[in-house]
N, C-alpha and C positions, 0 to 999 in steps of 0.2 A: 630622320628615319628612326634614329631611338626613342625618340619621343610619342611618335605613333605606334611601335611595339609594347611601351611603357602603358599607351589607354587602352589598347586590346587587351593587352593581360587584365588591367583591371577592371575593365568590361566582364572578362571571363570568372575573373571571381566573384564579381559583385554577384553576376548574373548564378553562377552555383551556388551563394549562399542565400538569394535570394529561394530559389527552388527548394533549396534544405526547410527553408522556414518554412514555408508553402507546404513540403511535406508533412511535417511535424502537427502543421495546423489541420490539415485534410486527416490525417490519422487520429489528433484527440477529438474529432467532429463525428471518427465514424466511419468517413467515404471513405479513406481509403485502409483496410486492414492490418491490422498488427500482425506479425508471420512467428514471432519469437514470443514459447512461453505464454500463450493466449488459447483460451477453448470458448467459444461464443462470445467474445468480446468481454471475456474475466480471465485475469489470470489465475492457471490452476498450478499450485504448488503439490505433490504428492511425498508422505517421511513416512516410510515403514520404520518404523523401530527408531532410537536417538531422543535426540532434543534438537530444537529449532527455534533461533532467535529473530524475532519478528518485531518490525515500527510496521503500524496496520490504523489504517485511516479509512473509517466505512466499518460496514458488518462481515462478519466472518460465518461461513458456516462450516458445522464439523461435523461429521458423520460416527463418532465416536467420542468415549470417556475421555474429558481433558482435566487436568491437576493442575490447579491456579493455586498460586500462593498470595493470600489476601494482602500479608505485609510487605513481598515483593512490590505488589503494586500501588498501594497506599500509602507507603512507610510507616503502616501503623498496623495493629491488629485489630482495627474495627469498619463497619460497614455501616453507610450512612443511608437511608433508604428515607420514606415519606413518611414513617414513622418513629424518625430518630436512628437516634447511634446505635450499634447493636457490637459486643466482643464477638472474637472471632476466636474458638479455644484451640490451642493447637491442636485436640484427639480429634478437631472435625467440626464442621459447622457447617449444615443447610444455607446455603446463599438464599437469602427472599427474591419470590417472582415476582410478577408485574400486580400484580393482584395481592400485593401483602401487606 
C-alpha cells in the first residue's frame, strides 16, 4: 500500500511541474498573458522624482530629459562612434546621432 501512495504522490508532482513548465512556455509565446507589471505585452515601469537602477536588455523609451553619465558607462570619458573616439568634457558634451 505504501508503495502505491509513494507513485501517486509522484505522479502528482511530476504532473504540476509539468504544467508549471507548460505555463511559463505558453506565456513567453504570447497565448497566454502576463497579469503582473505588463501594459500591451511590455512592461511599464513608472518614477516620479529619485533615481532608478536598471539591467535593461532591448530598447528603452523615455518620455523625458535623462542624465547619462558617459564614464559611469564606459569607464572612461570618451565616446566611440563611426567616426572615432571623441572626449567627453565634464561641462557637457552633445552625444553624436545616427547620422554623425
Amino acid at each position: 500500500m505504501e508503495q502505491k501512495s509513494k507513485n501517486i504522490s509522484l505522479k502528482a508532482i511530476l504532473i504540476a511541474i509539468g504544467l508549471g513548465i507548460w505555463v511559463i512556455v505558453l506565456q513567453n509565446a504570447g497565448v497566454i498573458p502576463k497579469l503582473v507589471g505588463t501594459e500591451n505585452g511590455t512592461q511599464t515601469v513608472y518614477v516620479t522624482g529619485g533615481n532608478i537602477n536598471a539591467d535593461v536588455n532591448g530598447s528603452v523609451s523615455v518620455d523625458n530629459t535623462v542624465d547619462v553619465n558617459i564614464h559611469e558607462i564606459n569607464g572612461h570619458n570618451q565616446v566611440t562612434t563611426g567616426r572615432g573616439t571623441h572626449s567627453v568634457f565634464p561641462y557637457g558634451y552633445m552625444l553624436p546621432v545616427d547620422n554623425w
